[in-house]
N, C-alpha and C positions, 0 to 999 in steps of 0.2 A: 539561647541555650547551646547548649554544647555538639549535639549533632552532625555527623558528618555523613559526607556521601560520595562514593566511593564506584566511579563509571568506570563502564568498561574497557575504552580506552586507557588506564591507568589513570586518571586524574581526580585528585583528590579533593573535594569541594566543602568548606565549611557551609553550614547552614543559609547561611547570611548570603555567603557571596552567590548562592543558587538563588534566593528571592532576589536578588538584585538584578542576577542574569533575567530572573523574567519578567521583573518591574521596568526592566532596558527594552524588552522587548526581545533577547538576543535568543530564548529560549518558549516557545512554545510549544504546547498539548494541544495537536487537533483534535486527537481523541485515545482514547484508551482503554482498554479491561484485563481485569484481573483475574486470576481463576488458577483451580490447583492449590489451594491457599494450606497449608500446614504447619501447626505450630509445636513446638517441642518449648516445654515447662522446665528449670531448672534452680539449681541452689537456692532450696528452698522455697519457691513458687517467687522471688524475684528476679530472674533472667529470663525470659523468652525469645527461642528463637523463630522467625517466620520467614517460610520460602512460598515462592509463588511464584505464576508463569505469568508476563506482559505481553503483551501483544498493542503496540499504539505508533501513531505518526505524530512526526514532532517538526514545526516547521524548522527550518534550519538554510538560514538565508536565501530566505523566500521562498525556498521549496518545501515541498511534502517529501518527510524520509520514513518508512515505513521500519518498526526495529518488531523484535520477537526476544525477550530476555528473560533468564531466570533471574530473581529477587529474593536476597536475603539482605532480613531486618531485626536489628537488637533491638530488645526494648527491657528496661531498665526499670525495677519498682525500687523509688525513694522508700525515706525512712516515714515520708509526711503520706505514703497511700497513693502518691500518683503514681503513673507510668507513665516514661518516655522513650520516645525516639532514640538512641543513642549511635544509631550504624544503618546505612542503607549501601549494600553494595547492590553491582548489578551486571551481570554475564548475559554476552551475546548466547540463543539460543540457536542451533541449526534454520529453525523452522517451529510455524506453529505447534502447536501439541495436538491438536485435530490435523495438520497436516501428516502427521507423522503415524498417524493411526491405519491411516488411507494406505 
């Protein structure tokens, strides 16, 4: 499908070539969660947008990289009733969102 994902670093990734990175091995999730999740509904209940906070370590040539990012995701209602994926961008965060409460 058509989906894209769009990292912090500027780099643009189609769907495909990100399962490949992890089929390679070149990208790994040691772990991850999500949270802060809020969705905004639009033209005509087929646009949505969702933001959310991450918090995960990703291994990254061999090591453990610890990242904290805000996440905005389009998602897309066809004309057949599904919904998809169509945009995943992703901004570094200062710092946790519990860190920042402290």
């Amino acid at each position: 499908d058509d989906s894209v994902i769009n990292l912090s670093h500027g780099a643009i990734h189609p769907k495909a070539a990100v399962i490949s990175s992890i089929r390679a091995g070149e990208t790994y999730i040691i772990s991850q969660r999500q949270y802060d999740h809020k969705v905004n509904i639009y033209n005509n209940g087929t646009l949505a947008l969702v933001t959310y906070r991450q918090d995960a370590t990703f291994r990254r040539e061999g090591k453990p990289v610890p990242v904290h990012n805000l996440c905005l995701n389009v998602w897309a209602k066809f004309e057949d009733g599904r919904w998809q994926r169509v945009a995943h961008v992703v901004q570094p965060a200062a710092e946790p969102a519990e860190a920042q409460k402290n």
